[in-house]
N, C-alpha and C positions, 0 to 999 in steps of 0.2 A: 740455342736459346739463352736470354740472357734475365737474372730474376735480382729483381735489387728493394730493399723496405726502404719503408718511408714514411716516418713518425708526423704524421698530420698530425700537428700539436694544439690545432684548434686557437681562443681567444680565453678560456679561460685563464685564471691563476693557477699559478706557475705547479702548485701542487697535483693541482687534476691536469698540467701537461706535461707534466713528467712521467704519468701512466701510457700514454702511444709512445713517448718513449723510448722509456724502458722498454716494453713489447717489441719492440721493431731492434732495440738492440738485443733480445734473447736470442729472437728469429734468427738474428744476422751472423749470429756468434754458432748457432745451436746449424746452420745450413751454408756457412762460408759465404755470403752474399755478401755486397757493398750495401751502403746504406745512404741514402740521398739526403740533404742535410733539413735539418726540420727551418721552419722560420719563426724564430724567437720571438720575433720584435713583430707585432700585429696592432694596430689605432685598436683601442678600447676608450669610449665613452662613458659608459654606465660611471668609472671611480672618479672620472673627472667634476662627473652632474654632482655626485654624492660627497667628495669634496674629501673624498680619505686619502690618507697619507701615501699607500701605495697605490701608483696609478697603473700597474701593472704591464708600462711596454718592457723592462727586460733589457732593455739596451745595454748594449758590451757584457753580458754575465757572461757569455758562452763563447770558444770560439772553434766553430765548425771546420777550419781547416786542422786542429789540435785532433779532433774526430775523425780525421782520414774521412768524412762526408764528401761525396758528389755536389760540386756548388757550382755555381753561377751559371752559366750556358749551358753546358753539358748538361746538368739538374734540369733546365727548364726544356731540350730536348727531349729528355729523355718521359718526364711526365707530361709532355703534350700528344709524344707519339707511342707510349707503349698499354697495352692492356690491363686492366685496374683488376685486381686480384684481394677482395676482402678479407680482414684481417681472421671472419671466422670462417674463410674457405682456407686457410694458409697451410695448416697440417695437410690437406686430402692432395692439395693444387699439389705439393712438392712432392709428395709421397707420386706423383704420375708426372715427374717431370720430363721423362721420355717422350712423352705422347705431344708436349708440349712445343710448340714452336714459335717465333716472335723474342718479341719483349715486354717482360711482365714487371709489375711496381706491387710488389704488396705492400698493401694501404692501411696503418695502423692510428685509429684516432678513436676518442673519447677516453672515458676512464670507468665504464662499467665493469664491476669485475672486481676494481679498486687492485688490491697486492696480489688475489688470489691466484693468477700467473706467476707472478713473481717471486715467492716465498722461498724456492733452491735456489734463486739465482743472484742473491744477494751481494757477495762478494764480486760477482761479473759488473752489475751494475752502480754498484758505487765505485770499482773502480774506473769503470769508463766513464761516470758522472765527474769526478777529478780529472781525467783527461780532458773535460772538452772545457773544462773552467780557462776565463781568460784571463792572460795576464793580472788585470783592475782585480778580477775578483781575487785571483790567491794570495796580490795583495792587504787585500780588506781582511782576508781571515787572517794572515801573518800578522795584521797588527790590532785584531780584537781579543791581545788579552789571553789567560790562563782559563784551561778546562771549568767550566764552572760545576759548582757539587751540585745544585740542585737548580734544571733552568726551569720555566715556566710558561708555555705557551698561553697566551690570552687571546682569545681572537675578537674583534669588536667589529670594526669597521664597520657595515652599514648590518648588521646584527643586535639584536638585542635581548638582554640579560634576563632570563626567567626568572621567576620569583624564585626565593631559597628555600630548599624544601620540596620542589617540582620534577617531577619527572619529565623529562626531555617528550616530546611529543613526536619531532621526526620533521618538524616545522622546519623547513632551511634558512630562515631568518631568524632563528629563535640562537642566544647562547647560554654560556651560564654565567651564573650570578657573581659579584666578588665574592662573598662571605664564604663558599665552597671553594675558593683558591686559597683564602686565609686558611680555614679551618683542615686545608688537605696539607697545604706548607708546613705547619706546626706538627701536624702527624709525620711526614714524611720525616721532620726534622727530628721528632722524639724517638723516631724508628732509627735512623741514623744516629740519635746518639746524642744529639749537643745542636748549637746555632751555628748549623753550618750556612754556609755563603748560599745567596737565591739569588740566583740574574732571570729579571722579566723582560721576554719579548712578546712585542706585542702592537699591534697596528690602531690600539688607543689614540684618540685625540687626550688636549690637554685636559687635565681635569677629571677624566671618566676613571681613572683607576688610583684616586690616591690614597684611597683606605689602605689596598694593599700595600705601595709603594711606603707608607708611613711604618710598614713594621721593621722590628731590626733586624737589619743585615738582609734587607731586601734592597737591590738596588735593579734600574734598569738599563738593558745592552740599548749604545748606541742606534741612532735607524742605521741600516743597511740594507745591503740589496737582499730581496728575497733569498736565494740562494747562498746568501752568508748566513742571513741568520737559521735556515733550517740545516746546512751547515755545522754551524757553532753550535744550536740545540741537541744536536747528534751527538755534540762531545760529553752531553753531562754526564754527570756518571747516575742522575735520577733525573726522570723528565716526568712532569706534568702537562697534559695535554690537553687540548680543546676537544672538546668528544665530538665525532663528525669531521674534523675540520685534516682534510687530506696534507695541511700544512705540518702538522701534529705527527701525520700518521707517516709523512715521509723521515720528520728526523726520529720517530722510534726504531720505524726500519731500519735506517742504517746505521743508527748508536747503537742495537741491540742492548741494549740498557732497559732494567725498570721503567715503567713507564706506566704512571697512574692515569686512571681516567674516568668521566662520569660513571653514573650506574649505567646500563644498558648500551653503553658506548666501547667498550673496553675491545682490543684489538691483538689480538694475539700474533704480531708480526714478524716473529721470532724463529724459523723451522725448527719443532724441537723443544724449545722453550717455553711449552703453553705461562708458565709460574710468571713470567717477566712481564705479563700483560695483566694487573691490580686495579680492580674496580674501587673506590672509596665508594663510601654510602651515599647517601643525598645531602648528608650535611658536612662531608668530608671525612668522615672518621675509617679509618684502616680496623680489618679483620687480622686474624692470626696470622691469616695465609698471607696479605699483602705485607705484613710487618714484617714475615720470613726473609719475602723476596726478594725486598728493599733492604737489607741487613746483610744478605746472602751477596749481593751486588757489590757491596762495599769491602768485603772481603779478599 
């Protein structure tokens, strides 16, 4: 019998396909199996009609031979002719792999669940996440620059900004406001201490975010490829994050850093660590505890 994963990584953004994954490399890691190489690069429409900056094919981030992944032929055998094994049969299937005979693919896609698999397995999958980087990209991170103290994920793109004041609804097009990115900045910064340095990333068109950008010692990172910049948000030593936004929730995971976020948003991605996941209020302002955790970080 022969049993190999295989990270159907779907057409979403690249945050919700980094959840099959991850799961297909826990699987792979946690039961000695090969893993068959995902396909990165998928035609999406929807960002092109909509005219946002990232148009989400992906192209050259990854590179799947660095992955010891099953590619080209062999990959396209092997899923034409082996037995499809669902990602929530995959504990009982393997646990009765005697009985089993053929060849099996288990099949890991979507991103239900979000981290909750994933939360002990963090140092496995950031570091095979560095593995399968290509070339171009660990160029682009070599040359973006010193750790930043405080990043700032804003998310926009075909999203829109709820009034100030509002409680998040659950709405998938809804985000949040500037004025809760200012008034979180200034707190995070008082809690730290002084005006320390704020790099924003953020898939803003021109125009939509210059309140913030006008404050001091707020500047914004280069565009880069997705994967640099959640990347390089991973390095802050404080992240501000999109509440909802799986783009957010990948670099808290693997920065293990403070990491503020809406009210009702807030993500505790940390094993161990509940303290490093700090809700701000609705209009930004930090509690005792969040001021601890952000101070405690910096240490």
């Amino acid at each position: 019998m022969a049993v190999y994963a295989y990270p159907d990584v779907g057409r979403a953004g690249l945050g919700n396909m980094l959840f099959a994954w991850a799961r297909a490399e826990v699987f792979a890691d946690r039961y000695k199996v090969p893993i068959l190489a995902p396909r990165w690069v998928q035609p999406k429409i929807g960002p092109l009609l909509r005219r946002e900056k990232d148009l989400r094919y992906y192209t050259g981030l990854f590179d799947n031979a660095r992955g010891g992944y099953i590619r080209g032929l062999r990959r396209a055998v092997i899923l034409n002719r082996a037995q499809v094994v669902d990602q929530e049969d995959a504990s009982a299937f393997m646990g009765g792999t005697q009985a089993a005979a053929g060849t099996h693919v288990v099949k890991f896609s979507g991103w239900k669940g979000w981290f909750e698999e994933l939360l002990l397995h963090r140092d496995l999958i950031a570091r095979r996440l560095e593995a399968i980087l290509s070339d171009a990209t660990q160029r682009r991170l070599h040359l973006s620059g010193d750790r930043p103290e405080i990043a700032v994920h804003i998310r926009r793109g075909d999203k829109v900004p709820i009034a100030f004041g509002q409680a998040l609804s659950g709405d998938a097009a809804e985000t949040l406001p500037d004025q809760w990115y200012l008034n979180t900045i200034r707190a995070v910064r008082s809690a730290m201490g002084g005006q320390v340095s704020v790099r924003i990333f953020s898939d803003a068109k021109a125009g939509q975010i210059e309140e913030i950008l006008r404050e001091p010692g707020v500047t914004r990172s280069p565009d880069n490829p997705s994967i640099v910049d959640i990347l390089l948000l991973s390095r802050a030593r404080v992240l501000i994050g999109t509440g909802g936004s799986s783009f957010s929730g990948w670099a808290s995971f693997l920065g293990a850093m403070p990491t503020v976020w809406y009210p009702g948003s807030g993500m505790p991605l940390i094993e161990g660590r509940p303290e490093l996941s700090v809700e701000a209020d609705l209009e930004g302002n930090l509690d005792a505890r969040g001021i601890a955790g952000i101070r405690a970080a910096g240490r």
